[in-house]
Biopython code that builds the backbone (N, CA, C, O; Angstrom):
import numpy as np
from Bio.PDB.StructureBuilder import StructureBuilder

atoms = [
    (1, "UNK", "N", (-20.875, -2.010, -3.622)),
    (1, "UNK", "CA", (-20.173, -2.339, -2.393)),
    (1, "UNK", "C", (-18.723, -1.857, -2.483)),
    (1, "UNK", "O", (-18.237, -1.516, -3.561)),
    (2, "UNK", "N", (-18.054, -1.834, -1.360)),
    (2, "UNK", "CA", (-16.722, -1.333, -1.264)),
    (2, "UNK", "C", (-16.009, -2.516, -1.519)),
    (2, "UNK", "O", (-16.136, -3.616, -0.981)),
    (3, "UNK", "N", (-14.972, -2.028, -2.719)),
    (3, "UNK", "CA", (-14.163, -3.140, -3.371)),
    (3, "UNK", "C", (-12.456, -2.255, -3.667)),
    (3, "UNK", "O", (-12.561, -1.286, -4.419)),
    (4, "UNK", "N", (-11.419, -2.459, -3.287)),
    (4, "UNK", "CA", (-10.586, -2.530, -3.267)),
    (4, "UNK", "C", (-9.219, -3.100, -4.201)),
    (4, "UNK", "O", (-8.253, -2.824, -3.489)),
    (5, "UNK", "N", (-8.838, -3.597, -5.143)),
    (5, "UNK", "CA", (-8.073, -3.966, -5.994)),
    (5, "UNK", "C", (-6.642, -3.577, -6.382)),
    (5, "UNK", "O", (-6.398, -2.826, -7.327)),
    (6, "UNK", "N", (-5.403, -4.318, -5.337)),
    (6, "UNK", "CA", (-4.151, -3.749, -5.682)),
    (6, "UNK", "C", (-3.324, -4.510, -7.177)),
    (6, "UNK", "O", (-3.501, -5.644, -7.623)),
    (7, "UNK", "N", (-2.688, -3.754, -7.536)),
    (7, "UNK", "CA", (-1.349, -4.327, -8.290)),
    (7, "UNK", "C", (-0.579, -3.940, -8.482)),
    (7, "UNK", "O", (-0.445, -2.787, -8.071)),
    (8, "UNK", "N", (0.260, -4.403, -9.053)),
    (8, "UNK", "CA", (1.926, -3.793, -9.178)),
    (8, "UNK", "C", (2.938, -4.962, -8.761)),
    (8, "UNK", "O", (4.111, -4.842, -9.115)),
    (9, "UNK", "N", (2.523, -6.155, -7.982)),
    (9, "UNK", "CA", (3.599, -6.166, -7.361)),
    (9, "UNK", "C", (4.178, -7.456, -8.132)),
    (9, "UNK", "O", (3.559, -8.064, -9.005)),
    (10, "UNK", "N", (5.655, -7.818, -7.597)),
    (10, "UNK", "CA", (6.122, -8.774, -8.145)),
    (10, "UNK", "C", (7.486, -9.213, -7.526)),
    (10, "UNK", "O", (7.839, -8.951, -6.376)),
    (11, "UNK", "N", (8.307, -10.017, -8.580)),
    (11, "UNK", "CA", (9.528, -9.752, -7.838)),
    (11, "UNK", "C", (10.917, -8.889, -8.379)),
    (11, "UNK", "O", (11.234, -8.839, -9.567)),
    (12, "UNK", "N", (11.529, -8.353, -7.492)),
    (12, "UNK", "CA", (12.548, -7.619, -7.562)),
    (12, "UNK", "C", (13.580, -7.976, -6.941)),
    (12, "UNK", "O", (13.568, -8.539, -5.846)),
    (13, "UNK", "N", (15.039, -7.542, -7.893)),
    (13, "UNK", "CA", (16.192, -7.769, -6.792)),
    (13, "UNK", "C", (16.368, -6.412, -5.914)),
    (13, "UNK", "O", (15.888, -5.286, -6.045)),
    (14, "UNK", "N", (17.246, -6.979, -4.974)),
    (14, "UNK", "CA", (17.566, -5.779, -3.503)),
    (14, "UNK", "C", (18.031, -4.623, -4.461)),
    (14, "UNK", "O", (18.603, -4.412, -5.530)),
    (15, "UNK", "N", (17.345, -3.935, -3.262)),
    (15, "UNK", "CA", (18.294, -2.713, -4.482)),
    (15, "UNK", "C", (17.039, -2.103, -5.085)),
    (15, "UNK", "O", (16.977, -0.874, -5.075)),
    (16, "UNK", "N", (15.866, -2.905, -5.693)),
    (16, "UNK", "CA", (15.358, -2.228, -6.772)),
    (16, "UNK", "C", (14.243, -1.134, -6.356)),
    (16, "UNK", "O", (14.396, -0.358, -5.412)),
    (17, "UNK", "N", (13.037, -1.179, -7.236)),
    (17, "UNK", "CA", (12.161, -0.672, -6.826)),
    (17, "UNK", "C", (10.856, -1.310, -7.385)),
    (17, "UNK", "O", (10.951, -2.227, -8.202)),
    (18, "UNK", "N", (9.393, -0.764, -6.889)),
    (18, "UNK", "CA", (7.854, -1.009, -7.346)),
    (18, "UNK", "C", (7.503, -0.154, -6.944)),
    (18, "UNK", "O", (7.855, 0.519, -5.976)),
    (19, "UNK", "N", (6.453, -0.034, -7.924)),
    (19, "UNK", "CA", (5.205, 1.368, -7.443)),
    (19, "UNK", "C", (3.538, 0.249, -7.667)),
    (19, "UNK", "O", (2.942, -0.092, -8.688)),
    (20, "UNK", "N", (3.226, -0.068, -5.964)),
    (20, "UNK", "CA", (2.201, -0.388, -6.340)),
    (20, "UNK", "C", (0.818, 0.650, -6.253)),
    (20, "UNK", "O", (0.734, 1.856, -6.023)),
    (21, "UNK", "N", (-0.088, -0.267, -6.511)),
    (21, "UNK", "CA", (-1.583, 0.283, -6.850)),
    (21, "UNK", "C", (-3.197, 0.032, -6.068)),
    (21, "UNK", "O", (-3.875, -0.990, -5.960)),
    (22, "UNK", "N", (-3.326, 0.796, -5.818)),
    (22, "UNK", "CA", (-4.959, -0.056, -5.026)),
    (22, "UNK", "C", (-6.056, 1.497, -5.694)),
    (22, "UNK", "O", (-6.053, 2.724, -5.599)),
    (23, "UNK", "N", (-6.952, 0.281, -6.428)),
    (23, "UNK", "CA", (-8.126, 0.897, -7.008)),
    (23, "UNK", "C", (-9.225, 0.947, -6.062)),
    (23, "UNK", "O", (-9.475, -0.161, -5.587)),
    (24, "UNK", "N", (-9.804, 1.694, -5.732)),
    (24, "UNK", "CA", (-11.092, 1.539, -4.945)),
    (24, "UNK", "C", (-12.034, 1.865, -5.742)),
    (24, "UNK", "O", (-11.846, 2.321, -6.870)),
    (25, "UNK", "N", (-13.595, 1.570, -5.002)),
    (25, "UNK", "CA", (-14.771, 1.502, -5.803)),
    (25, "UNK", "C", (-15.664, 1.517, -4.981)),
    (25, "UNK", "O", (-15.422, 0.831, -3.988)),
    (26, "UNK", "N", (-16.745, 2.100, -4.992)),
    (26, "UNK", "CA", (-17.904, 1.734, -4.455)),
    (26, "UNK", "C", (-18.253, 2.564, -3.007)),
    (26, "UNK", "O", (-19.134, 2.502, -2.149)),
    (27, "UNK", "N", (-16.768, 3.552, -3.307)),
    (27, "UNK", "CA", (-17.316, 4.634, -1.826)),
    (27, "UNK", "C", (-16.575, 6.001, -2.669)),
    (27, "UNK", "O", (-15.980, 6.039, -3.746)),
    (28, "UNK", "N", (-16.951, 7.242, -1.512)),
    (28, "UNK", "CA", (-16.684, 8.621, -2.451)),
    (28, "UNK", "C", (-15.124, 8.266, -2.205)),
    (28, "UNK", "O", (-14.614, 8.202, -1.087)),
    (29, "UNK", "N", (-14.547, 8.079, -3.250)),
    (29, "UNK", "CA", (-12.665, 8.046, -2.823)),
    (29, "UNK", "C", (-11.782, 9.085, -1.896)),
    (29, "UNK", "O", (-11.053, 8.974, -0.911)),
    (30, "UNK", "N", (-12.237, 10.141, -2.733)),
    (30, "UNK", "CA", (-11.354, 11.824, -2.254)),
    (30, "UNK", "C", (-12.026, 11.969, -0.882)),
    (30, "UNK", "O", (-11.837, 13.154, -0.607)),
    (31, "UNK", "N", (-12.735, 11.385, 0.169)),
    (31, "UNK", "CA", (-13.236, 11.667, 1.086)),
    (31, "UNK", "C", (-12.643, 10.371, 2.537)),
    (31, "UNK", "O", (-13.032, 10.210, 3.694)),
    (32, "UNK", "N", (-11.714, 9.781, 1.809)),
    (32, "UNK", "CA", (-11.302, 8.634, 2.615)),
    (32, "UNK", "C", (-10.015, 8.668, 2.792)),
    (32, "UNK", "O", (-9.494, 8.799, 1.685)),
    (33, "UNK", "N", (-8.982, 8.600, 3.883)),
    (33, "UNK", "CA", (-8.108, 8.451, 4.419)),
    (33, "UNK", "C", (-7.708, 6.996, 3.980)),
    (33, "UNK", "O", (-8.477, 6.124, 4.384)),
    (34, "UNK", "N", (-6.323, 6.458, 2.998)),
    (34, "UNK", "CA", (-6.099, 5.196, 2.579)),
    (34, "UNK", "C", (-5.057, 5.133, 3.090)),
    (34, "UNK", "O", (-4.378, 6.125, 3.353)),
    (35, "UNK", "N", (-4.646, 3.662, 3.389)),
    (35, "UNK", "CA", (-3.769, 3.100, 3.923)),
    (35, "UNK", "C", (-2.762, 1.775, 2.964)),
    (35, "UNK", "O", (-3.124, 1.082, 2.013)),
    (36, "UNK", "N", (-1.983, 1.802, 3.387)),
    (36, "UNK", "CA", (-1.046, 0.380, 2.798)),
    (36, "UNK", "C", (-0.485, -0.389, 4.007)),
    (36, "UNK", "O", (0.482, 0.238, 4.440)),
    (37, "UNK", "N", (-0.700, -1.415, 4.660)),
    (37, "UNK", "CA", (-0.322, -2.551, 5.017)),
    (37, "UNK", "C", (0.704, -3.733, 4.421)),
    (37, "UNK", "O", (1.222, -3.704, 3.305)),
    (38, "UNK", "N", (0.837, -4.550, 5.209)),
    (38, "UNK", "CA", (1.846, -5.388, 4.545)),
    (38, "UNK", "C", (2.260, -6.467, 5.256)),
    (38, "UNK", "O", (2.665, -6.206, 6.389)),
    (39, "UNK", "N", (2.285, -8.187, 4.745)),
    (39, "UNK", "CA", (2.372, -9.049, 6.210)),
    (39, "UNK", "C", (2.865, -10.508, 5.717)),
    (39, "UNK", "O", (2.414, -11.484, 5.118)),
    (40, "UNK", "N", (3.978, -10.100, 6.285)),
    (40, "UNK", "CA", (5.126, -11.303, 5.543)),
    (40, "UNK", "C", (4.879, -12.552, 6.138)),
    (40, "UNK", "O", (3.933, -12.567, 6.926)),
    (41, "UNK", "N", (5.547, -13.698, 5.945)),
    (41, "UNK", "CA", (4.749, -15.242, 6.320)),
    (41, "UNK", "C", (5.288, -15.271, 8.045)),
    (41, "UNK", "O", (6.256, -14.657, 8.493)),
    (42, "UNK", "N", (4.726, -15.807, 8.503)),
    (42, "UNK", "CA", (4.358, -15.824, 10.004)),
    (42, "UNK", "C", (4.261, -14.445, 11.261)),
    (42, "UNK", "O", (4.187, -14.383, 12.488)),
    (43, "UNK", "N", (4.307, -13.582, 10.247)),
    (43, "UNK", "CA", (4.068, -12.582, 11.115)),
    (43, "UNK", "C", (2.896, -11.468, 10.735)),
    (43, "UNK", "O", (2.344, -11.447, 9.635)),
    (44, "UNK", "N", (2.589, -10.503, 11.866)),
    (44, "UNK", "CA", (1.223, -9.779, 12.257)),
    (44, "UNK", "C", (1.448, -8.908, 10.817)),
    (44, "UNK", "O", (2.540, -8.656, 10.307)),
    (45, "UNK", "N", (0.293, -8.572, 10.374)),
    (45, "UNK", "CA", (0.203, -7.280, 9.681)),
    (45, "UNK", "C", (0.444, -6.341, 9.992)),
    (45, "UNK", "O", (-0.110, -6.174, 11.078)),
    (46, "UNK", "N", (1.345, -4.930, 9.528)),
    (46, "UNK", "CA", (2.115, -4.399, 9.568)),
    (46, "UNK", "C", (2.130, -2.774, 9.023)),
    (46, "UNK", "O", (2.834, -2.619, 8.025)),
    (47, "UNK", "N", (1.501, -1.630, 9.500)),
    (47, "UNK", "CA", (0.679, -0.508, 9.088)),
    (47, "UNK", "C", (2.681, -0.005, 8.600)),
    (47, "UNK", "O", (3.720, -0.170, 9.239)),
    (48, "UNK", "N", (2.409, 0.626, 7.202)),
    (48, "UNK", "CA", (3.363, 1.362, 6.401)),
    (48, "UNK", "C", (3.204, 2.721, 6.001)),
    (48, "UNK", "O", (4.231, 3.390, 5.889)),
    (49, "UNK", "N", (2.066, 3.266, 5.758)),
    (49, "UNK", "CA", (1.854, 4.401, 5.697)),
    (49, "UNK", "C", (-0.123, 4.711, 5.275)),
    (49, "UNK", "O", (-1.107, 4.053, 4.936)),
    (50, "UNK", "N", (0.130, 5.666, 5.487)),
    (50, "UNK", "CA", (-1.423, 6.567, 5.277)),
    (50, "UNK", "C", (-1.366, 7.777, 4.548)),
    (50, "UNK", "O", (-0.230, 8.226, 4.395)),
    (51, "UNK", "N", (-2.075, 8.262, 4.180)),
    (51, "UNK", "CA", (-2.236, 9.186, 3.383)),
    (51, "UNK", "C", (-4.032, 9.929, 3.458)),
    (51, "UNK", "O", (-4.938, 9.528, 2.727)),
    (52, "UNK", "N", (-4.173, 10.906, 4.375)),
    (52, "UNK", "CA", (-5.098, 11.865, 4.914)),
    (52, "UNK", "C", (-6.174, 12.458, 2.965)),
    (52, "UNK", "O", (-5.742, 12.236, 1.834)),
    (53, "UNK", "N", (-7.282, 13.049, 3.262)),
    (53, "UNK", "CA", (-7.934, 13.328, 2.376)),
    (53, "UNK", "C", (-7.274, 15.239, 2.047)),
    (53, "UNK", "O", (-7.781, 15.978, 1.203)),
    (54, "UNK", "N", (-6.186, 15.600, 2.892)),
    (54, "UNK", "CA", (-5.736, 16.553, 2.421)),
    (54, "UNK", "C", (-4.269, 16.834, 1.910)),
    (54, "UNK", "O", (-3.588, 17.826, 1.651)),
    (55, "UNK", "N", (-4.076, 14.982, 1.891)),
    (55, "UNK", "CA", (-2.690, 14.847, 0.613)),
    (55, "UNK", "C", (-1.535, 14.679, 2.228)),
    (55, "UNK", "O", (-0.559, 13.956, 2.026)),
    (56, "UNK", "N", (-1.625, 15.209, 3.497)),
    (56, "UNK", "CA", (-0.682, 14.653, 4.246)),
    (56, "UNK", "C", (-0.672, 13.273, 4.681)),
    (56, "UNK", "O", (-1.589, 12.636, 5.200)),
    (57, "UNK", "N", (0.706, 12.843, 4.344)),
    (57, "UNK", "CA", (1.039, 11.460, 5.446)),
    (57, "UNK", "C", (1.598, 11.575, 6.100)),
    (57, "UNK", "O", (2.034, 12.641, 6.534)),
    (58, "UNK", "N", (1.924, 10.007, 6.608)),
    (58, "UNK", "CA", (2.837, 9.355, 7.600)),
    (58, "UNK", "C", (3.028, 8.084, 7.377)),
    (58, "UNK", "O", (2.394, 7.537, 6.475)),
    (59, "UNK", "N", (3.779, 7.499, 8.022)),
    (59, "UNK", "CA", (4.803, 6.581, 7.704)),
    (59, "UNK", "C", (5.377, 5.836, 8.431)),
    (59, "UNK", "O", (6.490, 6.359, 8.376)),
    (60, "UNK", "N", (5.509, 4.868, 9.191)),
    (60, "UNK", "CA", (6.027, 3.520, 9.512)),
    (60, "UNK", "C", (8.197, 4.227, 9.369)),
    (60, "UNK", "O", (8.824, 4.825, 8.495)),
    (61, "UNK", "N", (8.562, 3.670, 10.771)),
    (61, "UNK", "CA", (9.767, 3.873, 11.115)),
    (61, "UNK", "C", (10.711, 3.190, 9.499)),
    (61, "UNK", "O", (11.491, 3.682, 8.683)),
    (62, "UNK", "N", (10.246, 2.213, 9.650)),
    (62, "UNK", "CA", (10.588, 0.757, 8.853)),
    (62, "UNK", "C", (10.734, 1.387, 7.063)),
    (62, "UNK", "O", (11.479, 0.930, 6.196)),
    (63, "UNK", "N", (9.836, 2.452, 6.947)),
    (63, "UNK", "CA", (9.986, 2.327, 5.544)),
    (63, "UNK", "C", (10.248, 3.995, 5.163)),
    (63, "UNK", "O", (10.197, 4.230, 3.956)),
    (64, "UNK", "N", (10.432, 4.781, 5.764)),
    (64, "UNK", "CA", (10.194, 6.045, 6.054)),
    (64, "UNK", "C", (11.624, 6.520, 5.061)),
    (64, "UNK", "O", (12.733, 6.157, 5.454)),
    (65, "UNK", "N", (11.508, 7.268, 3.890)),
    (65, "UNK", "CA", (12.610, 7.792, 2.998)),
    (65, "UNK", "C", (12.675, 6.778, 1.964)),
    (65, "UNK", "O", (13.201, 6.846, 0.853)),
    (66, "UNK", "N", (12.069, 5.856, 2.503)),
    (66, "UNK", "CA", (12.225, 4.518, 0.857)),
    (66, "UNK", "C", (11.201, 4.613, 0.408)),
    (66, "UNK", "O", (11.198, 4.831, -0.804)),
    (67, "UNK", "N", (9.728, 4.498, 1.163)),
    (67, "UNK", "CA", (8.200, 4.141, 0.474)),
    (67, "UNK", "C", (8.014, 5.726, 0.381)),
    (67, "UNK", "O", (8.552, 6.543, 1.128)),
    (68, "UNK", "N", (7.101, 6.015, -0.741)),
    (68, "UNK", "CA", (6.248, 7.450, -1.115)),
    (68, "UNK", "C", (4.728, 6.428, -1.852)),
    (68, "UNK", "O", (4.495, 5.688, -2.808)),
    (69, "UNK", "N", (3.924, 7.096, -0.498)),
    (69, "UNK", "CA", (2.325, 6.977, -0.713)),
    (69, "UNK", "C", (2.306, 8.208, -1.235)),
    (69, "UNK", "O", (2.998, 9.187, -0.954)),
    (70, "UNK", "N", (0.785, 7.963, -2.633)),
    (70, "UNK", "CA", (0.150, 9.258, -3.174)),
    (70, "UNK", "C", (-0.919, 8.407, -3.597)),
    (70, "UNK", "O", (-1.008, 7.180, -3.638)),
    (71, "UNK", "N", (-1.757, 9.378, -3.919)),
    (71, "UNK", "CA", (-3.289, 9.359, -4.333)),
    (71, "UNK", "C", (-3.220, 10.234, -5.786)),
    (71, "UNK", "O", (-2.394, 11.085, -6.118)),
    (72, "UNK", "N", (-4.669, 9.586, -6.706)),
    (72, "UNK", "CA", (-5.187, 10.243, -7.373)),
    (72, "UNK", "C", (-6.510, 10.285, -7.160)),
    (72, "UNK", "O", (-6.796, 9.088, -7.169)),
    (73, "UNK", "N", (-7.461, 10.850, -6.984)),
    (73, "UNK", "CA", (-8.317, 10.954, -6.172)),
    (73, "UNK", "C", (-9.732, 10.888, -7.828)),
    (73, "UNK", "O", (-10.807, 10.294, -7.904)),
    (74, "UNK", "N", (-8.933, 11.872, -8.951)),
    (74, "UNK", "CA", (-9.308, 11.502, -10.402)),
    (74, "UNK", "C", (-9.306, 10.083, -10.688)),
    (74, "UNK", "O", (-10.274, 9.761, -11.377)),
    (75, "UNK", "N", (-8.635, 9.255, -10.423)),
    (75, "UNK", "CA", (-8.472, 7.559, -10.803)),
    (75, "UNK", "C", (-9.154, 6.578, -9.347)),
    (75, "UNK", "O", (-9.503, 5.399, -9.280)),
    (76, "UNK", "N", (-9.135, 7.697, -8.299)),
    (76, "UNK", "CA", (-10.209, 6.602, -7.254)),
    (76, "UNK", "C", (-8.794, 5.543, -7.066)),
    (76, "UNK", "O", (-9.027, 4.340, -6.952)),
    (77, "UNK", "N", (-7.301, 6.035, -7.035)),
    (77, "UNK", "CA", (-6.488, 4.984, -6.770)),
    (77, "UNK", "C", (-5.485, 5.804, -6.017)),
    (77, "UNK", "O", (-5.371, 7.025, -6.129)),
    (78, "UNK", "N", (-4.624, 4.874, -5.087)),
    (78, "UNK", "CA", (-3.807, 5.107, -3.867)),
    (78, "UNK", "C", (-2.217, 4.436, -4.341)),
    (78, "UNK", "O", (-2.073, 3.244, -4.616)),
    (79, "UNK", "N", (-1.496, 5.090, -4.359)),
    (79, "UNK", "CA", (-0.179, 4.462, -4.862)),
    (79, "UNK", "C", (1.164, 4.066, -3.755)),
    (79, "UNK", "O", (1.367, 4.879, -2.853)),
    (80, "UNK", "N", (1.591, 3.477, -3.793)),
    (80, "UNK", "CA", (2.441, 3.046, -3.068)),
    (80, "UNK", "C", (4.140, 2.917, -4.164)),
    (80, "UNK", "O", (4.588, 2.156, -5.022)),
    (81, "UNK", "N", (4.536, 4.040, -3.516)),
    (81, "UNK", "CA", (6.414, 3.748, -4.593)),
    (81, "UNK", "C", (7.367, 3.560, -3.135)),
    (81, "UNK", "O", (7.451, 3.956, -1.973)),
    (82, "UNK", "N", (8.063, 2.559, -4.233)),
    (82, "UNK", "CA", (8.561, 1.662, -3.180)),
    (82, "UNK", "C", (10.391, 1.647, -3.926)),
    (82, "UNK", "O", (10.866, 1.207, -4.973)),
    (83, "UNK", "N", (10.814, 2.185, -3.039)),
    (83, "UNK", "CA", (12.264, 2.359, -3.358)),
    (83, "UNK", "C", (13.390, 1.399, -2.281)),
    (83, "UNK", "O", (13.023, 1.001, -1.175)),
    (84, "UNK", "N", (15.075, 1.082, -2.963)),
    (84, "UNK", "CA", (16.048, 0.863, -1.910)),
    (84, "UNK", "C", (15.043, -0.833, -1.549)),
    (84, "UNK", "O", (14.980, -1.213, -0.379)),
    (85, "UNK", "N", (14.389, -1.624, -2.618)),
    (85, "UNK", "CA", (13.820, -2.506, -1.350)),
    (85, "UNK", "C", (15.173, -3.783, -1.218)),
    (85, "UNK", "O", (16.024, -4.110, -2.045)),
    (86, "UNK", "N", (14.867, -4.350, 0.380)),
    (86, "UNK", "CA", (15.317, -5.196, 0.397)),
    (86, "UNK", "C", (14.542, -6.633, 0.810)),
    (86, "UNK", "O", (13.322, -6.790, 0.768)),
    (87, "UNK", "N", (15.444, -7.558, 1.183)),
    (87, "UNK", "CA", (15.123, -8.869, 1.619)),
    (87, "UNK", "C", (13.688, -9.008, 2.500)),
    (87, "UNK", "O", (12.787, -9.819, 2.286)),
    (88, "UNK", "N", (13.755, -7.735, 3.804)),
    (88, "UNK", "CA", (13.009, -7.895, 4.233)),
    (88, "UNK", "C", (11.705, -7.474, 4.134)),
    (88, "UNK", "O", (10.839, -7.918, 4.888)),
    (89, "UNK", "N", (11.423, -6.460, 3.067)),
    (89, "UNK", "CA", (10.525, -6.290, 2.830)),
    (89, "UNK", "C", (9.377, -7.204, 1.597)),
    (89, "UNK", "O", (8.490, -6.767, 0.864)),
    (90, "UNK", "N", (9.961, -8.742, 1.839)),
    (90, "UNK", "CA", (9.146, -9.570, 0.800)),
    (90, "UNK", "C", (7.377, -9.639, 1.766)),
    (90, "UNK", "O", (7.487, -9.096, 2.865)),
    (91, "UNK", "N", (6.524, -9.965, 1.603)),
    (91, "UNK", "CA", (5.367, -9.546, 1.644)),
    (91, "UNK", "C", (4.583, -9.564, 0.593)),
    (91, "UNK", "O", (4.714, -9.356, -0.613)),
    (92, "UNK", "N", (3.074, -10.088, 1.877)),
    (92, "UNK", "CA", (1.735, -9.668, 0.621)),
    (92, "UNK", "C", (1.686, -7.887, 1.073)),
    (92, "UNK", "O", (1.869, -7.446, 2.207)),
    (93, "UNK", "N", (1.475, -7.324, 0.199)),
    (93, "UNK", "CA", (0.795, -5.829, 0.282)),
    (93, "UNK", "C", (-0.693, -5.425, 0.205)),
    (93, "UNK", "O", (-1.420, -5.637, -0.765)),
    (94, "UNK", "N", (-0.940, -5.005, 1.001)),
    (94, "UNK", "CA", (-2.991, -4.455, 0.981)),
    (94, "UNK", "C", (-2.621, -3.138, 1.540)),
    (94, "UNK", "O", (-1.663, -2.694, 2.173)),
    (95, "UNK", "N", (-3.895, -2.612, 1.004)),
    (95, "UNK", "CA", (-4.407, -1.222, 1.305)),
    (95, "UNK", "C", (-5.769, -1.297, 2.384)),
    (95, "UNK", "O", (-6.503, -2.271, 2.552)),
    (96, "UNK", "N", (-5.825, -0.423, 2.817)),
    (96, "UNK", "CA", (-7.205, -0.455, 3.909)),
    (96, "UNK", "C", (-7.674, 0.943, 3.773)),
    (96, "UNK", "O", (-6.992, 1.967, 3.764)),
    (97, "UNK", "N", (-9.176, 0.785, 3.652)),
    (97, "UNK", "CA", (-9.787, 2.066, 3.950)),
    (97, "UNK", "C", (-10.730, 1.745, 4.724)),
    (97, "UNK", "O", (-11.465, 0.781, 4.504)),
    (98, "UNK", "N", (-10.881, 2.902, 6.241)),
    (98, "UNK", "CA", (-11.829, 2.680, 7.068)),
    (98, "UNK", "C", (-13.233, 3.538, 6.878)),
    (98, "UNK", "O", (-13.270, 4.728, 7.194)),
    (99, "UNK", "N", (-14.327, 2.883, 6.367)),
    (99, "UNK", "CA", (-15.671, 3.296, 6.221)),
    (99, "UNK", "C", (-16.542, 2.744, 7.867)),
    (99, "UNK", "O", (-17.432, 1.899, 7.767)),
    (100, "UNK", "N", (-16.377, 2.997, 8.499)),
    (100, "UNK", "CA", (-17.337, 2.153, 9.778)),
    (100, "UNK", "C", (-16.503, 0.846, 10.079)),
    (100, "UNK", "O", (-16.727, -0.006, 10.938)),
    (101, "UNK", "N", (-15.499, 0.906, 9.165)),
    (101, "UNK", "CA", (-15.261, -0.605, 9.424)),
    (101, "UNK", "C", (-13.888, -0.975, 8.501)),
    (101, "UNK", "O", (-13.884, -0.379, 7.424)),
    (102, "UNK", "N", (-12.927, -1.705, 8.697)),
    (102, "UNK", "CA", (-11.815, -1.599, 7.934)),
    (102, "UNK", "C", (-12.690, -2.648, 6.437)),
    (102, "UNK", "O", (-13.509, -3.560, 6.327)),
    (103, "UNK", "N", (-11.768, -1.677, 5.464)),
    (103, "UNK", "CA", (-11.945, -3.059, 4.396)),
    (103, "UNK", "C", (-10.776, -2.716, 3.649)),
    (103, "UNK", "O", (-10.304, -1.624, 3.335)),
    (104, "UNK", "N", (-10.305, -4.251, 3.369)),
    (104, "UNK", "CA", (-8.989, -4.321, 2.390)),
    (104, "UNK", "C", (-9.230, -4.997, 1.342)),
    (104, "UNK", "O", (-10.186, -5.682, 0.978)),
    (105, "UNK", "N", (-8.142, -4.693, 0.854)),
    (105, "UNK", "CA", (-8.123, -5.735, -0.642)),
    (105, "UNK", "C", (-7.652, -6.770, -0.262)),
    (105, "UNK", "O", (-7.612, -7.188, 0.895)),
    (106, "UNK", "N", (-6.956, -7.636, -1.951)),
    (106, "UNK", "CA", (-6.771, -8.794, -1.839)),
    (106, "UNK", "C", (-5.493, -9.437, -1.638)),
    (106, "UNK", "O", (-5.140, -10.606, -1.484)),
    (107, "UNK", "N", (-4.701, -7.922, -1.702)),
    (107, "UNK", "CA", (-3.516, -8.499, -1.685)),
    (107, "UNK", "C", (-2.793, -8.172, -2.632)),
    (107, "UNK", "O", (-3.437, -7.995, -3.666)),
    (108, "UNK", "N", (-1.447, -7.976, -2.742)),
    (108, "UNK", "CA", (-0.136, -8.276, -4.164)),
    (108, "UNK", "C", (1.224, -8.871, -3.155)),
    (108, "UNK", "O", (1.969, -8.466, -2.263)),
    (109, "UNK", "N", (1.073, -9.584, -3.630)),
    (109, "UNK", "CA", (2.976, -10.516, -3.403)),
    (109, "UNK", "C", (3.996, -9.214, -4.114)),
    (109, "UNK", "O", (4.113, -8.619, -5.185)),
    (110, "UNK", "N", (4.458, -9.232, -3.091)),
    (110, "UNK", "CA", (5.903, -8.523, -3.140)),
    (110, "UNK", "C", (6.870, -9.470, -2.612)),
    (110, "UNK", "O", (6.785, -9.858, -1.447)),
    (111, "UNK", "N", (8.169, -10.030, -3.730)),
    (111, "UNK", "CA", (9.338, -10.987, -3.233)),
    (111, "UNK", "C", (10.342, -10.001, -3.837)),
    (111, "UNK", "O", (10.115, -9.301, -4.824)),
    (112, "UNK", "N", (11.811, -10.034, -2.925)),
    (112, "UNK", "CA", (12.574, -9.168, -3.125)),
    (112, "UNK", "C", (13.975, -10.235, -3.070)),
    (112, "UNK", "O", (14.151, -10.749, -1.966)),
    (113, "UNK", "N", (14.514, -10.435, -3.655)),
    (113, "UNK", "CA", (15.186, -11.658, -3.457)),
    (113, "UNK", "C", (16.539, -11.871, -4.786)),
    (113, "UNK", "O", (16.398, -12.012, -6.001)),
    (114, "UNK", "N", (17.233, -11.843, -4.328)),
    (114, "UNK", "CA", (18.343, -12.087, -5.759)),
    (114, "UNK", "C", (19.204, -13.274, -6.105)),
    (114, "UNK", "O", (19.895, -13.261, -7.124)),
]
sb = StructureBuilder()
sb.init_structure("model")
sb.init_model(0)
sb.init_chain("A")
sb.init_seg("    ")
for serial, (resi, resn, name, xyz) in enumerate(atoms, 1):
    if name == "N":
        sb.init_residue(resn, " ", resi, " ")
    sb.init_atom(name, np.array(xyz, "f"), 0.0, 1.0, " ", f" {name:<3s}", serial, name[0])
structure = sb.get_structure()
């Protein structure tokens, strides 16, 4: 089955940085368009970037020159580097890949806070 698994995350002061991680499993990887999401306490989930099966992205106004999505397509994993963060970017983080149907992971807490 399609299974999903991020990490990396934790906390950081402003300023710093993370490079998180989402492992996938259970579908052809290099053939899927992955995503990173993100959805801080009382508000909607929050699309950050994508990354196409021919290595182009895009990117969310919000994070655009700070976050760099990449893939290894050898490791079946989707990376998320995360630069300049601040306050507001504390958040759970998920990845989504759409097979017929969205599926995400479980999540990583990202707190940014000093």
């Amino acid at each position: 089955q399609v299974q999903l698994v991020e990490s990396g995350g934790g906390f950081v002061q402003p300023g710093g940085s993370l490079r998180l991680s989402c492992a996938g499993s259970g579908f052809t990887f290099s053939t899927y368009t992955m995503s990173w999401y993100r959805q801080a306490p009382g508000k909607e989930r929050e699309f950050l970037a994508r990354i196409f099966t021919t290595g182009s992205r895009n990117y969310a106004n919000s994070v655009k020159g700070r976050f760099t999505i990449s893939r290894d397509n050898a490791k079946n994993t989707v990376y998320l580097q995360m630069n300049s963060l601040k306050p507001e970017d504390t958040a759970v983080y998920y990845c989504k890949v759409v097979i017929s149907y969205d599926y995400w992971g479980q999540g990583t807490q990202v707190t940014v806070s000093s």
